[in-house]
C-alpha positions as CSV (number, residue, x, y, z in Angstrom):
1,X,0.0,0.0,0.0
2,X,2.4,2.8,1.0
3,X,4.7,1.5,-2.3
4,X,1.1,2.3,-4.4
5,X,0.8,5.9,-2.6
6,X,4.8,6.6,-3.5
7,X,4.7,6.2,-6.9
8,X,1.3,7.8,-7.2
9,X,2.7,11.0,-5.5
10,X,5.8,10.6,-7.7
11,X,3.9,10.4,-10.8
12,X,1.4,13.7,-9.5
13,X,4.6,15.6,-9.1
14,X,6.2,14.7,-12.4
15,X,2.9,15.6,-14.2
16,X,2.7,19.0,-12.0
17,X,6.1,19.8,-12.4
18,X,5.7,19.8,-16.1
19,X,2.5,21.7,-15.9
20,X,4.5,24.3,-13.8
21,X,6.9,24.7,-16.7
22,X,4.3,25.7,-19.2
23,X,4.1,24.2,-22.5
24,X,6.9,22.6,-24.5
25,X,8.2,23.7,-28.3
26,X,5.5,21.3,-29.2
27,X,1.5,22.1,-28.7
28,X,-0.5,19.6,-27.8
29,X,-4.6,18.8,-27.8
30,X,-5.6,16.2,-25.3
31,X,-6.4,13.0,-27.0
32,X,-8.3,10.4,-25.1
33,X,-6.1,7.6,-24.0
34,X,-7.4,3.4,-24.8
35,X,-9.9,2.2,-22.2
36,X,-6.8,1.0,-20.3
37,X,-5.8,3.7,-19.2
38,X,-7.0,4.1,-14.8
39,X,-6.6,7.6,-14.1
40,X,-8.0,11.2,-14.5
41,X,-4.2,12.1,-14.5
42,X,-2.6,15.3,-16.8
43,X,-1.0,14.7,-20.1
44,X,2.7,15.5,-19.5
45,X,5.9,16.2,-22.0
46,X,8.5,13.7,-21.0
47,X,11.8,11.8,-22.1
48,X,13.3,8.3,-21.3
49,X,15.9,8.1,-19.1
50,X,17.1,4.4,-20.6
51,X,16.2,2.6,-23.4
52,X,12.9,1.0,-22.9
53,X,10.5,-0.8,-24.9
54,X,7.2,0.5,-26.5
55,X,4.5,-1.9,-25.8
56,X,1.0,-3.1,-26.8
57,X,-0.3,-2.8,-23.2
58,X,0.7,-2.2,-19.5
59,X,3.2,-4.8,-18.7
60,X,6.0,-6.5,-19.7
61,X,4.0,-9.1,-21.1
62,X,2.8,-7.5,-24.0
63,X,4.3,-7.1,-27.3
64,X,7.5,-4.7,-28.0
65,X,6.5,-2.5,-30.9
66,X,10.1,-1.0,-30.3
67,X,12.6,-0.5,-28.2
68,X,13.2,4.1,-27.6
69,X,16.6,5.3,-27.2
70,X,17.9,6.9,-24.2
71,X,16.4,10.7,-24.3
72,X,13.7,9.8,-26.5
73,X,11.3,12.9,-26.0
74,X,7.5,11.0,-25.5
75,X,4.3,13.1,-25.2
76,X,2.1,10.5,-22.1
77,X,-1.7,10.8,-23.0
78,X,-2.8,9.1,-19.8
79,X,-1.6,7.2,-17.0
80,X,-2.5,3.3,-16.2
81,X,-1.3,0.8,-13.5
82,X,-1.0,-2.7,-13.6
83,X,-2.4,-5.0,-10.6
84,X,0.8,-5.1,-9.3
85,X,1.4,-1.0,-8.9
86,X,4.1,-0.3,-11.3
87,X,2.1,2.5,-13.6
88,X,2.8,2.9,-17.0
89,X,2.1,5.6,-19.5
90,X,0.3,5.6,-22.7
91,X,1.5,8.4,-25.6
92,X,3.0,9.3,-28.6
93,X,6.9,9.4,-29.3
94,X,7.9,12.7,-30.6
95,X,11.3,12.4,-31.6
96,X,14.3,10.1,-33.2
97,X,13.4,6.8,-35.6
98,X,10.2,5.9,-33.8
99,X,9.0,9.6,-33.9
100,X,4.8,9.0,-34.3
101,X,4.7,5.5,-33.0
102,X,2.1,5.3,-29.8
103,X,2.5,2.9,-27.3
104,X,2.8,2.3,-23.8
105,X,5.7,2.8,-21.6
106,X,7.0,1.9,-17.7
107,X,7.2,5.1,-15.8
108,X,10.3,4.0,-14.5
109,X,12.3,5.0,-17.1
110,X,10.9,8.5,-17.8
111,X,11.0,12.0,-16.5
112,X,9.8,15.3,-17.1
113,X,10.9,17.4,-20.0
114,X,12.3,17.7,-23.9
115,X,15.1,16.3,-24.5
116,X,15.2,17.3,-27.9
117,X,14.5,20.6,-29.5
């Protein structure tokens, strides 16, 4: 329970702390995320911080569309946990070879912000 609440308030103070920034070189409408997705949570700009697969669905279990670079810049629609906690993201990727490509991705390995101009 107290891992849950930590890495909601982690995830409500990377989408504030983007909000707080204003918005990035890129404008963006809110699309509505699948049915999957479990929150009410902000879109928010971020990056990866490793290279981490694109996925079909929340989990590692689901299919690898591809596998995002390092400082990929990725635009999170909506938010979505598993049954085991670990919350995941669903967006588009804005930038390098997958640039367009929507999937979803562990929030483990992003962070707030462009990483590419």
């Amino acid at each position: 329970m107290i891992r849950r609440l930590l890495i909601a308030a982690a995830a409500t103070a990377a989408v504030l702390a983007t909000l707080a920034a204003g918005p990035g070189p890129q404008a963006h409408t809110a699309v509505a995320g699948p049915k999957a997705c479990n929150t009410d949570g902000a879109s928010a700009q971020l990056h990866t911080t490793a290279a981490v697969h694109l996925r079909t669905g929340r989990g590692t279990g689901h299919r690898s569309l591809a596998v995002l670079a390092k400082n990929t810049d990725f635009y999170a629609e909506c938010w979505g946990a598993t049954t085991t906690d670990m919350w995941w993201a669903y967006g588009v990727v804005e930038s390098g070879p997958r640039t367009g490509r929507r999937g979803w991705v562990a929030d483990d390995h992003l962070a707030t912000g462009y990483k590419h101009p």
